[in-house]
C-alpha positions as CSV (number, residue, x, y, z in Angstrom):
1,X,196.4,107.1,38.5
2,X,196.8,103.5,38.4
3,X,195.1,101.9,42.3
4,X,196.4,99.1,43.7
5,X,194.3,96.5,41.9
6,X,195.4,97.8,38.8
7,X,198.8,97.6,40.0
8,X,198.3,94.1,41.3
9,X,197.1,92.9,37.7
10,X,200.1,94.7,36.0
11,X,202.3,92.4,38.4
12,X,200.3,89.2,37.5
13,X,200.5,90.1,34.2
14,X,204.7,90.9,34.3
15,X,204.9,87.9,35.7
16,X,203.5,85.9,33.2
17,X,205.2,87.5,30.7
18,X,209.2,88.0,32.5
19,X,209.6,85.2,35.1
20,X,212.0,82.5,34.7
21,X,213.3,84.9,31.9
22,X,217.0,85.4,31.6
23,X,217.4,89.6,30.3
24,X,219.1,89.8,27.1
25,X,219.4,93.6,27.6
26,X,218.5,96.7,29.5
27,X,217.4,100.1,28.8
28,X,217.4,102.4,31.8
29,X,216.2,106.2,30.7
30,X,215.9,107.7,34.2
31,X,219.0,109.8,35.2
32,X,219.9,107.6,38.6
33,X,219.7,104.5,36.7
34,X,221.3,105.4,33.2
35,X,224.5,103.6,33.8
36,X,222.8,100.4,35.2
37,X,223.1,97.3,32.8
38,X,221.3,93.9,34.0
39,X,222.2,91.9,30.9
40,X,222.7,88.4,31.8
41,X,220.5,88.8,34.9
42,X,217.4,86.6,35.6
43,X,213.9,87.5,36.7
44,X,212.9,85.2,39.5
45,X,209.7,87.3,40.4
46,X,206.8,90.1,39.9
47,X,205.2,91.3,42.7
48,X,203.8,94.7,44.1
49,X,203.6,96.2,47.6
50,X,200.6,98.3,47.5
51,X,201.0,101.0,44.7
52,X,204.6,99.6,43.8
53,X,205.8,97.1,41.7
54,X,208.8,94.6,42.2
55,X,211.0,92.8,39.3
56,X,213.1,90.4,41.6
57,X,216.1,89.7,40.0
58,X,219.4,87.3,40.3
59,X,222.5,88.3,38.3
60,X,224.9,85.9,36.6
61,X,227.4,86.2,39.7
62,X,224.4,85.5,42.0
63,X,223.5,88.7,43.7
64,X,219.7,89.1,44.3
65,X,218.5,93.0,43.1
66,X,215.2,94.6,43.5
67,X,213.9,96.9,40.4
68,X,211.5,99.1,42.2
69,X,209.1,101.8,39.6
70,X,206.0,103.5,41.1
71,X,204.5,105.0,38.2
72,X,203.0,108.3,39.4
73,X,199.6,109.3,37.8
74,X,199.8,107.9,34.4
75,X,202.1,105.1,34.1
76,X,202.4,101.9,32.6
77,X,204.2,98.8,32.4
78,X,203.6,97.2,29.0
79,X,204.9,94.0,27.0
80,X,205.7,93.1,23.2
81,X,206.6,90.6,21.2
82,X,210.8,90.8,20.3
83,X,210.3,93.1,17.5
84,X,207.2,94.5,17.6
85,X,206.7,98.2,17.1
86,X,206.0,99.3,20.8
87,X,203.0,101.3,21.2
88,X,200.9,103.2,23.8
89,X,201.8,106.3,23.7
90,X,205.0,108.5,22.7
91,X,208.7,107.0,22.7
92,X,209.9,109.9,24.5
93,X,208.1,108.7,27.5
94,X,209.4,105.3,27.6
95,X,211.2,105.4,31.0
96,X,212.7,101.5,30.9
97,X,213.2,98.5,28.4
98,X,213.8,94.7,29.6
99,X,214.2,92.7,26.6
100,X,214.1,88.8,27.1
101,X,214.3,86.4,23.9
102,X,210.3,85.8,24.7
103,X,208.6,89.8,25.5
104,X,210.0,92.7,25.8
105,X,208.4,94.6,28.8
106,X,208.9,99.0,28.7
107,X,207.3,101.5,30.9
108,X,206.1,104.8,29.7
109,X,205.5,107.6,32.0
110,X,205.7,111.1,31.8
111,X,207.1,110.5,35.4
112,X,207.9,107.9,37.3
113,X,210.1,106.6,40.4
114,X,212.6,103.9,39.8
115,X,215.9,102.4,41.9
116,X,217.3,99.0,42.5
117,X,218.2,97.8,45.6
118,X,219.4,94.4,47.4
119,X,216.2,92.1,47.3
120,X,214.8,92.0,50.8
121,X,212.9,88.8,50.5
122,X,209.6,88.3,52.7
123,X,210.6,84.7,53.6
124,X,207.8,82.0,53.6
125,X,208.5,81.9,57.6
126,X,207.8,85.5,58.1
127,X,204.9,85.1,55.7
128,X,203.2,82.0,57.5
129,X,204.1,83.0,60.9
130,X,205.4,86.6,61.6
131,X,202.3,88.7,59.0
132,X,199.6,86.5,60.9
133,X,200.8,86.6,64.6
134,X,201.1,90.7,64.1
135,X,197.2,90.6,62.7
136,X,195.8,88.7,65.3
137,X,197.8,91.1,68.2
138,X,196.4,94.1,66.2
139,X,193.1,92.3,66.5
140,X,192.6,90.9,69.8
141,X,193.9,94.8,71.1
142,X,190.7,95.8,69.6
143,X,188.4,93.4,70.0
144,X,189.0,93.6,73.9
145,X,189.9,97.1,74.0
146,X,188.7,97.4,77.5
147,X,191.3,95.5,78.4
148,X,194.3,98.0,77.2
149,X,193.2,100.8,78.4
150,X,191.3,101.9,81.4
151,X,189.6,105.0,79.5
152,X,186.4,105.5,77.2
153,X,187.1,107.4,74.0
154,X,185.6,109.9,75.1
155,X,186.9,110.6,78.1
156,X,188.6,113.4,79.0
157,X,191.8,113.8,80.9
158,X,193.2,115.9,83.0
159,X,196.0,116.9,84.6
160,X,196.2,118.7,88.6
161,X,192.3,119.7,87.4
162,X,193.2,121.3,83.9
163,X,192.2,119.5,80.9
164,X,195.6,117.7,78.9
165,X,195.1,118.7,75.6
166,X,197.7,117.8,72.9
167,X,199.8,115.5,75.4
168,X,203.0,114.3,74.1
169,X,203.2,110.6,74.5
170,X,204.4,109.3,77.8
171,X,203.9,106.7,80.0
172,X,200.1,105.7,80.7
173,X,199.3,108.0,77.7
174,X,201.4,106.0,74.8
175,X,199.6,108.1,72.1
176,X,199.3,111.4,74.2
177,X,196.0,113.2,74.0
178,X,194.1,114.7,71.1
179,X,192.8,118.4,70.7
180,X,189.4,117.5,73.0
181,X,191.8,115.8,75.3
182,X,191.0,112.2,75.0
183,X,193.2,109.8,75.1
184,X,194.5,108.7,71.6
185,X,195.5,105.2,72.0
186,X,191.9,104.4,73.4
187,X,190.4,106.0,70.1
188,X,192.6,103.9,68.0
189,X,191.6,100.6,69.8
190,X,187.8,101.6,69.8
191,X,188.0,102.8,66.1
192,X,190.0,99.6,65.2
193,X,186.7,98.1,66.3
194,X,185.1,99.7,64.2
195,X,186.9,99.2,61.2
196,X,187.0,95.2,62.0
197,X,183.5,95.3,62.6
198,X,182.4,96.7,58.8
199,X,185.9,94.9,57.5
200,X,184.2,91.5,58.5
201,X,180.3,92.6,57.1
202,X,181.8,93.8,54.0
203,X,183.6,90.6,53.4
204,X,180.2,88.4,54.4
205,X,178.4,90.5,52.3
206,X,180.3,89.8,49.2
207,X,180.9,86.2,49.9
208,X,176.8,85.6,50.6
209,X,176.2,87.3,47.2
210,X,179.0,86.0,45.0
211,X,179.8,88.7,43.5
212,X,182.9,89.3,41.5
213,X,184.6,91.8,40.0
214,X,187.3,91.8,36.7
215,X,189.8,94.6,36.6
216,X,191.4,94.9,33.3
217,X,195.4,95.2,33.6
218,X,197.3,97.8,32.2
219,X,200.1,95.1,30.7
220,X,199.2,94.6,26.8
C-alpha cells in the first residue's frame, strides 16, 4: 500500500513533471469519469492530503477542477516520455492517461478511487493564519489541561451515587464518559499531553542526530 510519504514523493514528483502544463488530451477508464474530457485544461498544481493526491486544474473557460485518485493497495501514478511505450505493469490496469506535449503521466491500479470536483483552494491566509491558530488552541488545551476540565483521567463519575458509564455528551461532560466511567474529554486533553510530549522528543531527537531519510517515489 503506498504510505503517505510515498504518496507525498509521487506528488513532488507529478509536479515536476505536469505543472504549468497545458493537457493535450485525457484518458479517463473508470466508469464515473469515462465521459470526462479535460483537453485544453491546465495543470496549475500537485499536491496530496494525506493518502490522496490532487491534480489542480484550470480549464480554457477558466473554471478551477480538482482530479482527486487514492490508489488503494497497489497503485501508481507514473510518467513517460510522449511516445514511449508505457510500462509497469499490464495495460488493462491503466486507470487514467494525461498527455501534455512534455510527459505523459497514467495510473495503474487494479483499483483505485477517482472524481473531480470544484478546486477548494487552502488560501495562503488560511495557511498562515487559520492551520496555526487551530494548532496552538489544540496545544495550549493540553498543555494546561487542568485548566479545562476540573477532573483527573481517572476519575470516576457519578451520577445520584451510581457510576455514569457510557454518558452521552452533555453539558459539563462534552465527550460523555467511557466504559470505566471517566470522563472522555479529560483523557483526550491528558493523552494529548502525551502525544505532544513524545511528538516534541522525537523531533529533538532526530534533529540532534541528523539523521535523514530518502524515500524513493513511485513516479518513473
Amino acid at each position: 500500500m503506498p504510505e503517505g510519504d510515498t504518496v507525498w514523493n509521487t506528488a513532488q514528483a507529478l509536479e515536476k513533471a505536469l505543472a504549468g502544463q497545458r493537457l493535450t488530451g485525457s484518458d479517463f477508464r473508470v466508469p464515473a469519469l469515462a465521459t470526462v474530457d479535460l483537453t485544453g485544461a491546465t495543470v496549475r498544481q500537485s499536491t496530496c492530503r494525506g493518502k490522496h493526491l490532487l491534480l489542480r486544474l484550470e480549464t480554457a473557460d477558466g473554471r478551477h477542477l480538482t482530479l482527486h485518485s487514492h490508489l488503494r493497495m497497489d497503485g501508481s501514478w507514473r510518467t513517460f516520455p510522449p511516445g514511449a511505450r508505457w510500462t509497469g505493469g499490464p495495460g488493462h490496469l491503466i486507470r487514467v492517461a494525461l498527455h501534455t506535449p512534455k510527459a505523459v503521466a497514467v495510473i495503474k491500479a487494479k483499483g483505485m478511487e477517482a472524481g473531480i470536483d470544484r478546486a477548494r483552494y487552502i488560501t495562503p491566509i488560511s495557511q498562515i493564519i487559520v492551520v496555526p491558530l487551530v494548532l496552538a488552541i489544540i496545544t495550549v488545551a493540553c498543555v494546561f489541561a487542568p485548566w479545562f476540565t476540573k477532573y483527573e483521567p481517572t476519575t470516576l463519575i457519578r451520577v445520584n451515587g451510581v457510576k455514569a458509564t457510557f454518558l452521552h455528551p452533555q453539558h459539563g461532560f462534552w465527550f460523555g464518559t467511557n466504559e470505566r466511567a471517566n470522563d472522555m474529554w479529560t483523557n483526550v486533553l491528558y493523552g494529548g499531553r502525551v502525544s505532544l510530549a513524545v511528538g516534541f522528543s522525537v523531533a529533538i531527537s532526530r534533529n540532534g542526530s541528523g539523521s535523514t531519510r530518502v524515500c524513493p517515489s513511485t513516479v518513473t
